[in-house]
ZABADREN-931363 format. One record per residue (C-alpha): residue number from 0; residue in one letter; x negated, z negated, y. Coordinates in Angstrom, 2 decimals. Each point is the difference from the previous one (the first is absolute). Layout:
REM ZABADREN-931363
+------+------+---------+---------+---------+
| banu | zaza |      px |      pz |      py |
+------+------+---------+---------+---------+
|  NUM |    A |       X |       Z |       Y |
...
+------+------+---------+---------+---------+
//
This chain:
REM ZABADREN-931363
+------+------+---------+---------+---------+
| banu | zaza |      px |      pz |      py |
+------+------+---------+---------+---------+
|    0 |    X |  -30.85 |  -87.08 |   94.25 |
|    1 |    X |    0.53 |    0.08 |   -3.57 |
|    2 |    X |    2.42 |    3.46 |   -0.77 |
|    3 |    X |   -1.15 |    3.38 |    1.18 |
|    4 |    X |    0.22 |    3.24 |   -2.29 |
|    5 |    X |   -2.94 |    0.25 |   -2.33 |
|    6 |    X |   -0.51 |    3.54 |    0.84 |
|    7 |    X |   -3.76 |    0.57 |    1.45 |
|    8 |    X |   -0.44 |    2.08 |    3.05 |
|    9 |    X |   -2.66 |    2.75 |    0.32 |
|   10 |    X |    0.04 |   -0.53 |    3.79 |
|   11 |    X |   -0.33 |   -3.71 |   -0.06 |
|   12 |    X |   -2.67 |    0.58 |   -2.57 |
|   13 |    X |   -2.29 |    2.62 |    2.21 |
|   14 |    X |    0.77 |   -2.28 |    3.01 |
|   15 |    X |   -1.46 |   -2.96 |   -2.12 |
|   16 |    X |   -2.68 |    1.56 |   -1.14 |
|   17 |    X |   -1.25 |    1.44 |    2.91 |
|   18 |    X |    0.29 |   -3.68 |    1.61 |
|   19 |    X |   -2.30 |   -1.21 |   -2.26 |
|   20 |    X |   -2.51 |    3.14 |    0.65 |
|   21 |    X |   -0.22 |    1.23 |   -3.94 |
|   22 |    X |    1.30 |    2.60 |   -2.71 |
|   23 |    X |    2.43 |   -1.47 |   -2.59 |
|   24 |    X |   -1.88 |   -1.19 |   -3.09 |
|   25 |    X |    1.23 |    0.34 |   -3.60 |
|   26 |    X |    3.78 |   -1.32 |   -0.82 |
|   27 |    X |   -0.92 |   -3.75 |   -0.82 |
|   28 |    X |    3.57 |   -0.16 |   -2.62 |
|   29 |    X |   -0.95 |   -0.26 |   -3.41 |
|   30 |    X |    3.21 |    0.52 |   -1.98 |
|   31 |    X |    3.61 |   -0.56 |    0.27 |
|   32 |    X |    0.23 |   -3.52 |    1.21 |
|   33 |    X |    1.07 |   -1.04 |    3.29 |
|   34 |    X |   -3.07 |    0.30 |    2.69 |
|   35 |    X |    0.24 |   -3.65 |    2.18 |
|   36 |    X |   -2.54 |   -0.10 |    2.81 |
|   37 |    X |   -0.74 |   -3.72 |    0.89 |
|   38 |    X |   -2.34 |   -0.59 |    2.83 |
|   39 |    X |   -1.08 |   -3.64 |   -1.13 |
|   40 |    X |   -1.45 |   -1.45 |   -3.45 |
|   41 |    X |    2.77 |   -2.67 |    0.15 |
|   42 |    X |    2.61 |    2.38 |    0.33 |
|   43 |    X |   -1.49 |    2.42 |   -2.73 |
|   44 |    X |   -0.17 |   -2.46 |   -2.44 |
|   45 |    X |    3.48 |   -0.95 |    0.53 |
|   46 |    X |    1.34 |    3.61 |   -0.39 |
|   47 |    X |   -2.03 |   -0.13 |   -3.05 |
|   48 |    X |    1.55 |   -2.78 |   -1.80 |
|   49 |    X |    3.53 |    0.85 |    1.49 |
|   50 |    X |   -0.51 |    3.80 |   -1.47 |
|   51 |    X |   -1.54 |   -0.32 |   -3.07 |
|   52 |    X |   -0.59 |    3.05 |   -1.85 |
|   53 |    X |    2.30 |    2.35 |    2.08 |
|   54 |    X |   -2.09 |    0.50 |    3.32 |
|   55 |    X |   -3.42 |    0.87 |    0.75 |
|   56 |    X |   -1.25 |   -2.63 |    3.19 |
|   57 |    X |   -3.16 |    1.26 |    2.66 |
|   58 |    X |   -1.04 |   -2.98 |    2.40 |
|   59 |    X |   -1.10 |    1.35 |    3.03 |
|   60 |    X |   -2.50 |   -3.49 |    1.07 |
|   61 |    X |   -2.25 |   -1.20 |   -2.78 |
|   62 |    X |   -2.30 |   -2.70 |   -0.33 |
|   63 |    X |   -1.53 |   -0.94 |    3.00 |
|   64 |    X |    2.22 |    2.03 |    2.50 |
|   65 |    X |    1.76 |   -1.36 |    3.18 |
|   66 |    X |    3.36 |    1.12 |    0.66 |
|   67 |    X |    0.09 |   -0.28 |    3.64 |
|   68 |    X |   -2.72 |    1.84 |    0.52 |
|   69 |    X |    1.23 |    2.61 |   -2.53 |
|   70 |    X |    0.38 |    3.73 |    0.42 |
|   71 |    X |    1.12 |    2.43 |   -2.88 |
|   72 |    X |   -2.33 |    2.24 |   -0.97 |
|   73 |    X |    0.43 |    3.64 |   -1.61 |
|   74 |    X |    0.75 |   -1.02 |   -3.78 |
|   75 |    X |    2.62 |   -2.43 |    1.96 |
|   76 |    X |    1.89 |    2.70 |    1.62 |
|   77 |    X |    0.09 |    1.90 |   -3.49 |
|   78 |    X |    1.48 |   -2.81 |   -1.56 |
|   79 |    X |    1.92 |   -1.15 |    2.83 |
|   80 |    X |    1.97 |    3.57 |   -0.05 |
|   81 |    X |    0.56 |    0.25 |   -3.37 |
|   82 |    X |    1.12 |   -3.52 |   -0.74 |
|   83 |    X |    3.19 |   -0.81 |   -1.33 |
|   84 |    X |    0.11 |   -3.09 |    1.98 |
|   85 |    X |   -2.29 |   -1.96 |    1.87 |
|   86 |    X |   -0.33 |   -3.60 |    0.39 |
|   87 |    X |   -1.78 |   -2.09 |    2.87 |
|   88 |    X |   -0.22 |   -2.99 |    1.46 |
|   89 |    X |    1.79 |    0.21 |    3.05 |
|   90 |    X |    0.00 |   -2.75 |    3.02 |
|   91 |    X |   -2.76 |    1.92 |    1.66 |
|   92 |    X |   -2.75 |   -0.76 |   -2.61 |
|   93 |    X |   -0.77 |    3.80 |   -0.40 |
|   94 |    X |   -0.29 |    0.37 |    3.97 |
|   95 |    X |   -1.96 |    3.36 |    0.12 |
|   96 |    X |    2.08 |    1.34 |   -2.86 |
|   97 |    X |    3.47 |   -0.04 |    1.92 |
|   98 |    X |    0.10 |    3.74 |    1.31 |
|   99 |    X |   -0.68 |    1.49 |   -3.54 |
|  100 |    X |    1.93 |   -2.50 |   -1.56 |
|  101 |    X |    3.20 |    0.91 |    2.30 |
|  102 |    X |   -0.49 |    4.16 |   -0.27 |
|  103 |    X |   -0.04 |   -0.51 |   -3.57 |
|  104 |    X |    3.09 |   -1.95 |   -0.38 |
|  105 |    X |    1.84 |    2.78 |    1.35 |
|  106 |    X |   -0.24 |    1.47 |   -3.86 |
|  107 |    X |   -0.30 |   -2.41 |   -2.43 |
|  108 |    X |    0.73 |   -3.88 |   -0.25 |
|  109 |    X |   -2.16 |   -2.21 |    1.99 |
|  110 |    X |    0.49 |   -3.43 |   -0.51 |
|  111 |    X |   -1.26 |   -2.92 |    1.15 |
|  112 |    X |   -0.25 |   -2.97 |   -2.36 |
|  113 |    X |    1.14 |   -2.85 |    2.62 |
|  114 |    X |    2.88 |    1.39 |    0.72 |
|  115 |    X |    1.37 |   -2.53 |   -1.74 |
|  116 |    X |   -1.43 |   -3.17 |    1.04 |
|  117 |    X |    1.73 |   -1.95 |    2.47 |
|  118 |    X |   -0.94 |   -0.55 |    3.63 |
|  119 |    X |    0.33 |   -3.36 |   -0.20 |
|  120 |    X |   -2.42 |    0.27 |   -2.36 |
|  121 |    X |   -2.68 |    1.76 |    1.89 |
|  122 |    X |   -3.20 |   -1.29 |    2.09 |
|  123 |    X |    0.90 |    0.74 |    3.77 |
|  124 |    X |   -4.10 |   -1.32 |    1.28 |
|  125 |    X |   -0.19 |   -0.15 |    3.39 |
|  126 |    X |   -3.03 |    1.71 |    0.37 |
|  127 |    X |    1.79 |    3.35 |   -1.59 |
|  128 |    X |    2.03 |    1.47 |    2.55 |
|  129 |    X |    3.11 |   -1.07 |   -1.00 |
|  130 |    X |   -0.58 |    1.72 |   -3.65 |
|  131 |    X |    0.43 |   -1.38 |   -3.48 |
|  132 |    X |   -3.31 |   -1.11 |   -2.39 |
|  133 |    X |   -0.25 |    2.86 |   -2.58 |
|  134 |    X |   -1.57 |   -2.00 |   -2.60 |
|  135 |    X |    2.87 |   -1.19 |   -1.88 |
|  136 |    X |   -1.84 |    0.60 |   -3.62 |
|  137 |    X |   -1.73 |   -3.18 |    0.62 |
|  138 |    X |    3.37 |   -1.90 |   -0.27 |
|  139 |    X |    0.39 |    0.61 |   -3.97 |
|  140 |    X |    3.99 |   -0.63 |    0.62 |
|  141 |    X |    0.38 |    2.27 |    3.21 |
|  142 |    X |   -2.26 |    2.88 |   -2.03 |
|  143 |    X |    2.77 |   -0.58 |   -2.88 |
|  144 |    X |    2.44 |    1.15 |    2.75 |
|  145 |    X |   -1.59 |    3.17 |    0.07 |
|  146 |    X |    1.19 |    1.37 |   -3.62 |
|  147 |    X |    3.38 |    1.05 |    0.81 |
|  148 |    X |   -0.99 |    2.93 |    2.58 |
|  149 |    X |   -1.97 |    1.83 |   -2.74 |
|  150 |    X |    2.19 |   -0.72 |   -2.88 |
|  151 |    X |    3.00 |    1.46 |    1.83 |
|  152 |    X |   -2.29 |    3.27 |    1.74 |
|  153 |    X |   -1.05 |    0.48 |   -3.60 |
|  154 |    X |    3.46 |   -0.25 |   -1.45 |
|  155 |    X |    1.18 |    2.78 |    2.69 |
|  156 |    X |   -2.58 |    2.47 |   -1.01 |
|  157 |    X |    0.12 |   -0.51 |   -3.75 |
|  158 |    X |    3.40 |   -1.67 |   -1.07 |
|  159 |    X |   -0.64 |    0.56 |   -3.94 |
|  160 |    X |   -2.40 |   -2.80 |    0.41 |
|  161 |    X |    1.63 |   -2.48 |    2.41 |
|  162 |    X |    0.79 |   -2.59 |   -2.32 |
|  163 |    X |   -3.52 |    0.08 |   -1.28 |
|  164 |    X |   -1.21 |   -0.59 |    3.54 |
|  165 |    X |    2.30 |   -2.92 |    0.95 |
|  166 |    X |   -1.11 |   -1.19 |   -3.38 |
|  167 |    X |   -3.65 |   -0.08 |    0.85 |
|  168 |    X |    0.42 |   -1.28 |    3.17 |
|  169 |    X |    2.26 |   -2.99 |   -1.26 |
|  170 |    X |   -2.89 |   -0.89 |   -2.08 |
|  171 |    X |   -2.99 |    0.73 |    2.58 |
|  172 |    X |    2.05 |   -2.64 |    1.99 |
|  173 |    X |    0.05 |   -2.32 |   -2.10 |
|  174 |    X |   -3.50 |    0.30 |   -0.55 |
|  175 |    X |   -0.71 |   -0.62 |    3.42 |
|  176 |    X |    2.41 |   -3.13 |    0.97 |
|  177 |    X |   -2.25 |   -1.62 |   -2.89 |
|  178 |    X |   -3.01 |    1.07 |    1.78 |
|  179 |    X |    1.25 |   -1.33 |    3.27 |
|  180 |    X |    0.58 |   -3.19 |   -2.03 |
|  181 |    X |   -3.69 |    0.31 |   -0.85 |
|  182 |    X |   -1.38 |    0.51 |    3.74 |
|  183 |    X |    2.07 |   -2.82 |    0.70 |
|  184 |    X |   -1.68 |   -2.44 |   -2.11 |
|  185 |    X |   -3.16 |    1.07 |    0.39 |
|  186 |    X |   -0.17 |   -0.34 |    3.57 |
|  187 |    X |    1.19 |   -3.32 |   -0.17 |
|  188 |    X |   -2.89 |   -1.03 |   -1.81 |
|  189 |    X |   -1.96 |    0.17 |    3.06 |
|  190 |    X |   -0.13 |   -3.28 |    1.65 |
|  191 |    X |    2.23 |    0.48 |    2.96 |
|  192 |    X |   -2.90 |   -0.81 |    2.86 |
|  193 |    X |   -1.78 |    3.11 |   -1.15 |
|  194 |    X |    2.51 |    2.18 |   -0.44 |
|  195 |    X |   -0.97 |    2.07 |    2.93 |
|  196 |    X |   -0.73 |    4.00 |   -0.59 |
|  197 |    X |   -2.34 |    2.25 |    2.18 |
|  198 |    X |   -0.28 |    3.21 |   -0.65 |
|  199 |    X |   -0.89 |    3.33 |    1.96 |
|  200 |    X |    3.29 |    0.95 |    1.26 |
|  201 |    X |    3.66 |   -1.34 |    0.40 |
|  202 |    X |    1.16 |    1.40 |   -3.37 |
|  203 |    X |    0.76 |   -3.10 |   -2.44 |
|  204 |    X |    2.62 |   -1.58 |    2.93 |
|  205 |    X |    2.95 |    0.51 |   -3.09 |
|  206 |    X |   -2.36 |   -1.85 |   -2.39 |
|  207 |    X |   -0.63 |   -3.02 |    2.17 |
|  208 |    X |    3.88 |   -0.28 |    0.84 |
|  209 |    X |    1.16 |    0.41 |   -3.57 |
|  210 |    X |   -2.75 |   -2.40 |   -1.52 |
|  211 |    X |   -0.70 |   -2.14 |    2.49 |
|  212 |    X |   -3.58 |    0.20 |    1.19 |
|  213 |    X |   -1.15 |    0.84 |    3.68 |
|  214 |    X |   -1.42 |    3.24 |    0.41 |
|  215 |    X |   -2.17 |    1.30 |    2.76 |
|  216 |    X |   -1.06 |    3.44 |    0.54 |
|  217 |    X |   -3.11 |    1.41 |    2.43 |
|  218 |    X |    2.44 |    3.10 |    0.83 |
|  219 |    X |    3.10 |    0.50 |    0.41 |
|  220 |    X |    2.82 |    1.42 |   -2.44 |
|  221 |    X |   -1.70 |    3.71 |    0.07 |
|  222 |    X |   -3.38 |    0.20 |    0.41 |
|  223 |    X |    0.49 |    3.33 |    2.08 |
|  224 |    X |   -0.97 |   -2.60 |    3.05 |
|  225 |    X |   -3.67 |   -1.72 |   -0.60 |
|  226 |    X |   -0.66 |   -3.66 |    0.46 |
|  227 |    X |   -1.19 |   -1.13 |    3.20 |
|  228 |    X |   -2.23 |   -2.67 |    1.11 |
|  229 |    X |    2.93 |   -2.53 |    0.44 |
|  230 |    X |    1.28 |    0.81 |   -3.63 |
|  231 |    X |   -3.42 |   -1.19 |   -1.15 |
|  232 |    X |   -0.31 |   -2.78 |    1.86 |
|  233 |    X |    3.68 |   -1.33 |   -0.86 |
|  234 |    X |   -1.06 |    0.60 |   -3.62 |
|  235 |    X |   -3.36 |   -1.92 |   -0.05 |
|  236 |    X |    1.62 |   -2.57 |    1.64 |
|  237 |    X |    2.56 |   -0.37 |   -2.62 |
|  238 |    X |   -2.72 |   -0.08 |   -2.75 |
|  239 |    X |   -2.55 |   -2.83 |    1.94 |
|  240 |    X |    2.98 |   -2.05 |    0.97 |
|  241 |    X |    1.52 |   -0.35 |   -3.14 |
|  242 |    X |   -3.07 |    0.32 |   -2.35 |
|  243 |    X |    1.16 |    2.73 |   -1.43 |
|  244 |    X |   -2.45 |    0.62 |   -3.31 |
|  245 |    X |    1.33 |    4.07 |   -0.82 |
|  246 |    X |    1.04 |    3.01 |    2.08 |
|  247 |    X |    0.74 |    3.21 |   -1.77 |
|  248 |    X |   -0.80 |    3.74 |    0.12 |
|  249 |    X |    2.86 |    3.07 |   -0.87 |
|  250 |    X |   -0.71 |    2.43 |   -2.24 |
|  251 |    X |    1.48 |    3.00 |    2.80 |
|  252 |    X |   -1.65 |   -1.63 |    3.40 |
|  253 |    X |   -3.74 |   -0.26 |    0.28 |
|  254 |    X |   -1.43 |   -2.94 |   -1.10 |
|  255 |    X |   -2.26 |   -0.49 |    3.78 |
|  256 |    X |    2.75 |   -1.01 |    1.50 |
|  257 |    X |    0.09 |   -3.48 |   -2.33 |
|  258 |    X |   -3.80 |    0.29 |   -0.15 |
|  259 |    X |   -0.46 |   -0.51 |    4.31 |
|  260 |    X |    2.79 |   -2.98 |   -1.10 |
|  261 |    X |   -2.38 |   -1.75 |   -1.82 |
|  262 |    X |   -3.38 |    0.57 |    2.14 |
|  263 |    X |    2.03 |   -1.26 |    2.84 |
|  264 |    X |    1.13 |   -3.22 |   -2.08 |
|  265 |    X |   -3.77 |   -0.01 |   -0.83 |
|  266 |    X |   -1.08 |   -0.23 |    3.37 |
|  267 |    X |    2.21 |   -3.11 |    0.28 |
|  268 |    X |   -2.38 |   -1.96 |   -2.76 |
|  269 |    X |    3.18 |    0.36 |   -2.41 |
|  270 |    X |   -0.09 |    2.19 |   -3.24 |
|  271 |    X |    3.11 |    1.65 |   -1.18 |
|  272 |    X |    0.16 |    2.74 |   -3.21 |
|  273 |    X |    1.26 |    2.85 |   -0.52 |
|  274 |    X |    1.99 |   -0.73 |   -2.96 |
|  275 |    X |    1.08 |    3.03 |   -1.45 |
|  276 |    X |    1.47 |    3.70 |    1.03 |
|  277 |    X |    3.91 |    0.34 |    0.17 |
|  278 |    X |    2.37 |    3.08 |   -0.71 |
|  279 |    X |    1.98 |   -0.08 |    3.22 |
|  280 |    X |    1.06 |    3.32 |    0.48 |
|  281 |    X |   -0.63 |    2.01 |   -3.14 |
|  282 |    X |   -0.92 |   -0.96 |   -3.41 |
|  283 |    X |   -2.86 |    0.40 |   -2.58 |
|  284 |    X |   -1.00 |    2.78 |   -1.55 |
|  285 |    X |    1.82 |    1.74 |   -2.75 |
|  286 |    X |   -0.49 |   -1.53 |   -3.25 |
|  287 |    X |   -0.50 |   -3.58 |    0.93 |
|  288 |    X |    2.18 |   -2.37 |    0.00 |
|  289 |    X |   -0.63 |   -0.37 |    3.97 |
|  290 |    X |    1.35 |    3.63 |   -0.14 |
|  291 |    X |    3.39 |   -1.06 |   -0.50 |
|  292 |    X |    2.62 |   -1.71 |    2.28 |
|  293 |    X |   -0.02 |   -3.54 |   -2.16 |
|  294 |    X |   -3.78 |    0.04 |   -1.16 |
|  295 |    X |   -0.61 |    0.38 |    4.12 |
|  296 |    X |    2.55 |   -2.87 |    0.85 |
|  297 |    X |   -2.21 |   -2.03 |   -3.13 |
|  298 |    X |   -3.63 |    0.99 |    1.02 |
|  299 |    X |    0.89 |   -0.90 |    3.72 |
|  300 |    X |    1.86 |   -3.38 |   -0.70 |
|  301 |    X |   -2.72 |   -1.05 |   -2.87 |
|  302 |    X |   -2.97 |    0.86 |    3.15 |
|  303 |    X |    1.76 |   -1.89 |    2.71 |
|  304 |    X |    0.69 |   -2.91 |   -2.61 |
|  305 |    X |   -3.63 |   -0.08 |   -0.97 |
|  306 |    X |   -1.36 |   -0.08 |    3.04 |
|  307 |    X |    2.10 |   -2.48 |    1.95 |
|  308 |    X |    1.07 |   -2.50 |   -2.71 |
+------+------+---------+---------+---------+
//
């Protein structure tokens, strides 16, 4: 779904707009540049680094903000029909975006950054319908897979530049096969008995196959279903059995969820901590280092590693 004429439709526009109940706001393009449209931080920051100078980048889902429970909102549309191209996660992740996502892509490129990573690659859980685990930023080398849809949707709609992009990108790779180095090690660090990760929902499932720790989630792989009584049970189980000392909250999930974890584990004369808050599905906020796709990967492995070791 990545080559459609660029040319924006009046009717698609109304028809999107009146979907979403409001009046168009104010142009959002500054300049020039190329307009990209990314609906997640991760995938923002890549166009970012990939684009340099030559495009302006909107995320649609900040800090805090679930993408399966995501709908775009007015500004969205806006940008979402002016865009040069727009980038998104794909394998379901943006679930209640799909219908605006597919009458867009009838003008303009729509691409989905795993396009390009393998099946074979891809978490099939059993528990997901037969669907593949969207969260493949939490596998630094699978999320490095994800560079050459944008560099080559960029180099389409602004060939002057397209050795500066492949440029970038070559060196944004680099930078993260030495940060999946990084996660490596530091994991390992844990001693191996209490290498066991529970968190709200089924997100880090990439992390724990990559690096090599267990991971255990109170939901499932979207959190558009809510945890039942036998998901909490399961869970508490896991933590009394193995004397587990730390669970963890997500910065885009409530923390009450992890919060009944614990008062249950209480009630079982055990004590376990919350040991830190994780960026599962988006990142900090914009100016921190957690606000970026590497200081996110660093803040999260640095908590987990704390806690457990």
């Amino acid at each position: 779904m990545s080559k459609f004429c660029r040319f924006p439709s009046l009717v698609l526009l109304v028809a999107l707009l009146v979907a979403a109940g409001c009046a168009a706001p104010a142009p959002s393009r500054e300049d020039d540049r190329i307009l990209v449209v990314a609906t997640t931080g991760m995938i923002g920051d890549s166009a970012r680094r990939i684009a340099g100078e030559h495009a302006q980048v909107v995320t649609m889902m900040g800090p805090g903000i679930d993408p399966h429970l995501y709908k775009a909102t007015q500004s969205d549309v806006a940008n979402l029909t002016q865009a040069d191209a727009i980038l998104y996660n794909g394998l379901h992740l943006e679930g209640k975006m799909g219908d605006v996502l597919v009458k867009v892509a009838r003008t303009r490129p729509v691409v989905a950054v795993s396009e390009t990573v393998p099946e074979d690659a891809l978490r099939e859980p059993p528990a997901f319908a037969g669907q593949y685990d969207p969260h493949i930023w939490f596998d630094v080398s699978l999320w490095a897979q994800t560079l050459d849809p944008i560099v080559n949707v960029f180099a389409e709609i602004d060939p002057a530049h397209a050795d500066e992009f492949r440029a970038n990108a070559e060196a944004y790779r680099t930078e993260l096969e030495e940060l999946d180095a990084w996660v490596e090690q530091r994991i390992a660090e844990i001693p191996e008995r209490r290498r066991v990760l529970i968190t709200a929902h089924d997100a880090f499932g990439y992390f724990g196959l990559r690096y090599e720790i267990e991971v255990v989630g109170l939901q499932g792989i979207s959190t558009l279903a809510e945890a039942g009584l036998q998901d909490m049970e399961r869970v508490v189980a896991k933590v009394v059995d193995n004397g587990i000392k730390a669970i963890f909250v997500e910065s885009s999930v409530p923390r009450r969820s992890i919060e009944a974890v614990q008062a249950a584990v209480r009630s079982h004369d055990r004590e376990v901590v919350i040991g830190g808050e994780l960026f599962s599905d988006a990142m900090g906020p914009d100016g921190t280092p957690e606000g970026t796709y590497p200081g996110m990967v660093r803040s999260n492995v640095e908590t987990i590693v704390g806690a457990l070791k």
